[in-house]
C-alpha positions as CSV (number, residue, x, y, z in Angstrom):
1,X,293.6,233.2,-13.7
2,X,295.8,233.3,-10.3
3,X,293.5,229.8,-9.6
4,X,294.8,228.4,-12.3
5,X,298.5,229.2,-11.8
6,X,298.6,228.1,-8.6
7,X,297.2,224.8,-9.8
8,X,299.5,224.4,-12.7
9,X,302.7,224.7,-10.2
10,X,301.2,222.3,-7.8
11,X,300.7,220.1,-10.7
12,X,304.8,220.6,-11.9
13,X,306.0,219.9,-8.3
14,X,304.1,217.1,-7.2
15,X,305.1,215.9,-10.4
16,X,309.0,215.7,-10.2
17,X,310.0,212.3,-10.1
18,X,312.1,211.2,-7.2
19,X,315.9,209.6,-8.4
20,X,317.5,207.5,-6.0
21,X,320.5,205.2,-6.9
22,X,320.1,201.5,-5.1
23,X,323.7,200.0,-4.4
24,X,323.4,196.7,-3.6
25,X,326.5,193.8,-3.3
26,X,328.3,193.2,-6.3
27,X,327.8,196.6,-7.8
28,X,330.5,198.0,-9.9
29,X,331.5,201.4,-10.7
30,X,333.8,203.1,-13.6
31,X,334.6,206.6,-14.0
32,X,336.8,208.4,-16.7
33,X,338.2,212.0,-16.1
34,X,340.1,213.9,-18.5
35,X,341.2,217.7,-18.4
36,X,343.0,219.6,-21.5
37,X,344.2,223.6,-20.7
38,X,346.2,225.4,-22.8
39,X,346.9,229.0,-22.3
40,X,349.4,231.3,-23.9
41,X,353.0,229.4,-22.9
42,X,351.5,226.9,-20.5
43,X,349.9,223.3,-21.3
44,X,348.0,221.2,-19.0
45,X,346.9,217.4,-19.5
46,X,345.4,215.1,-16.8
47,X,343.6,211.8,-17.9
48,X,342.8,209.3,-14.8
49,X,339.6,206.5,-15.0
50,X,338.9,204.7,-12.0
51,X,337.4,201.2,-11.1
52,X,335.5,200.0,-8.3
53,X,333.6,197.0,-6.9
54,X,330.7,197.1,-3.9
55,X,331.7,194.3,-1.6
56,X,328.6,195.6,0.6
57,X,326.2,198.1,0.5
58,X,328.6,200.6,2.4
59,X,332.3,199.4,1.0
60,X,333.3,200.1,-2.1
61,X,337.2,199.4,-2.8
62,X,338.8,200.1,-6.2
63,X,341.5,201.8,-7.6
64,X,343.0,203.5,-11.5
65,X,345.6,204.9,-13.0
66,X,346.1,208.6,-13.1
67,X,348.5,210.7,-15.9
68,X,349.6,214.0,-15.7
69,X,351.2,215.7,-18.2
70,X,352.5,219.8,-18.3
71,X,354.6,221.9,-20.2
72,X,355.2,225.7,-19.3
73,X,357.0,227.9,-22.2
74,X,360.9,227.9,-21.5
75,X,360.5,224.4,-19.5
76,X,360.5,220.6,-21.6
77,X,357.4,218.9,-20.9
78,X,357.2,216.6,-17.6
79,X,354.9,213.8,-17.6
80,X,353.9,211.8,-14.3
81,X,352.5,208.6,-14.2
82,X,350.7,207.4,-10.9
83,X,347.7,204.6,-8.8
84,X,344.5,205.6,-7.2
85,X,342.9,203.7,-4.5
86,X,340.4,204.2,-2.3
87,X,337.8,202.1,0.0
């Protein structure tokens, strides 16, 4: 019985496949992010995507917008508006 345990987990392990992401030239990458809190007398809102492009296999430049938006009880609302950007 302890034979055949010891089998069947060598089996599982040597049988997880291996994930590894290629990035070649001319890759492109998009993200979305958003994030939604409420909690009694506070409100919290932050949506921001983002957009990139592989010029080589090591630089990526790109760049999104970002909104933030939060209210807290007794205080109007404030909303920010901003750019990402990153290489």
């Amino acid at each position: 019985m302890r034979r055949a345990m010891l089998v069947f987990v060598a089996i599982l392990l040597a049988g997880q496949p291996v994930a590894a992401q290629v990035i070649e030239q001319g890759d492109k990458e998009v993200q979305a992010n958003a994030l939604f809190l409420t909690v009694e007398g506070m409100t919290l809102l932050s949506l921001s995507g983002i957009y990139g492009y592989y010029y080589t296999e090591k630089l990526q430049i790109g760049g999104g917008p970002t909104i933030n938006y939060s209210k807290f009880a007794g205080w109007p609302g404030s909303t920010t508006v901003g750019l990402t950007a990153f290489g």
